[in-house]
C-alpha positions as semicolon CSV with decimal commas, in nm:
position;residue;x (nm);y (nm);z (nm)
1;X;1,692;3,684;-16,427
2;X;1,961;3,416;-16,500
3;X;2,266;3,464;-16,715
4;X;2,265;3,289;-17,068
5;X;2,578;3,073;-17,107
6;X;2,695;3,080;-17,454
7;X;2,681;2,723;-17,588
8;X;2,872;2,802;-17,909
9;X;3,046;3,058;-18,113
10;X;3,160;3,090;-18,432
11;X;3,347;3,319;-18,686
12;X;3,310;3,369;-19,029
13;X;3,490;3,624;-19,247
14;X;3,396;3,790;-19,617
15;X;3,612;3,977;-19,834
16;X;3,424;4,173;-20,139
17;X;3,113;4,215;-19,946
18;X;2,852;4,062;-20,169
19;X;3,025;3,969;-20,459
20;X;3,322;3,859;-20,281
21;X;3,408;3,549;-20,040
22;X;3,285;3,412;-19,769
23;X;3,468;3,191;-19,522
24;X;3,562;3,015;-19,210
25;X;3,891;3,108;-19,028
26;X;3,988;2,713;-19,002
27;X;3,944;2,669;-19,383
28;X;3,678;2,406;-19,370
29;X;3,438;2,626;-19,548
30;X;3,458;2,866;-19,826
31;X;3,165;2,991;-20,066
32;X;3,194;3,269;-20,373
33;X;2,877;3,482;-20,304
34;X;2,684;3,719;-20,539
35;X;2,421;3,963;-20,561
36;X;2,109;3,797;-20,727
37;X;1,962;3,922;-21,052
38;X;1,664;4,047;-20,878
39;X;1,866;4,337;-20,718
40;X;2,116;4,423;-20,993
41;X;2,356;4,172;-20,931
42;X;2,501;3,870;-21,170
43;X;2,311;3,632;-20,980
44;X;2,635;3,341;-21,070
45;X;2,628;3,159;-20,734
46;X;2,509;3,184;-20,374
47;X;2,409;3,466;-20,197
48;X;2,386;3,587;-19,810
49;X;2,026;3,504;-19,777
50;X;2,034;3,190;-19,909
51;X;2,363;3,123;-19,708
52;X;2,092;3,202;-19,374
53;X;1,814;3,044;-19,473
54;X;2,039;2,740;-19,509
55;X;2,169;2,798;-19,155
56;X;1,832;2,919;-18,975
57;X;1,639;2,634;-19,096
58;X;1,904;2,394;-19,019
59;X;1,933;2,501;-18,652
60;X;1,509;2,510;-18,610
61;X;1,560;2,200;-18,706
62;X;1,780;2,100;-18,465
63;X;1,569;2,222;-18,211
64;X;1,236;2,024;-18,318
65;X;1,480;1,685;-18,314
66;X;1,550;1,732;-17,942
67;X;1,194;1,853;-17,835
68;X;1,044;1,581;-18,062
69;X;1,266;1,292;-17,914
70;X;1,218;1,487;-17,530
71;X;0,868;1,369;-17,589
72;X;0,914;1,066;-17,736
73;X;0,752;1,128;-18,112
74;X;0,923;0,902;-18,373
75;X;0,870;1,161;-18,672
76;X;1,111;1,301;-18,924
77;X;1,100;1,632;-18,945
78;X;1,175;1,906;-19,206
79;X;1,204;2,250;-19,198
80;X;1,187;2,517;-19,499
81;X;1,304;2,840;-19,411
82;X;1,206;3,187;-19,624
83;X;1,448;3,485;-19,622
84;X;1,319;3,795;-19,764
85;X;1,532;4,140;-19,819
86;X;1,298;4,442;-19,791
87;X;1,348;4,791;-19,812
């Protein structure tokens, strides 16, 4: 078994947990995030799911780019990502 070689790391950092702030350590990011109505929250701006869905669809997309120009398909491609929160 080969060793993975980390590509890329990042950090992020939230204060308030989910009604707080989230942020990145260089400042070139910072969000206000809430819990949504549907679990008791106000539901007045973006929450932690929606912050990875944003960031889970964007890198699968990412992905399909490179494998779809590897093989040579001219296609644009799009990617919707669903988060769910079960207990």
């Amino acid at each position: 078994m080969t060793e993975s070689k980390v590509m890329y790391q990042t950090t992020a950092i939230n204060t308030g947990g989910r009604n707080g702030e989230s942020r990145l350590p260089d400042g070139s990011f910072s969000v206000k995030v809430s819990t949504p109505k549907q679990m008791g929250g106000p539901g007045q701006g973006t929450n932690p799911e929606q912050l990875f869905a944003l960031g889970y669809s964007a890198c699968f997309n990412s992905a399909l780019e490179i494998m779809l120009q590897q093989a040579k398909i001219e296609a644009k491609s799009e990617v919707t990502a669903e988060v769910s929160l079960n207990s």
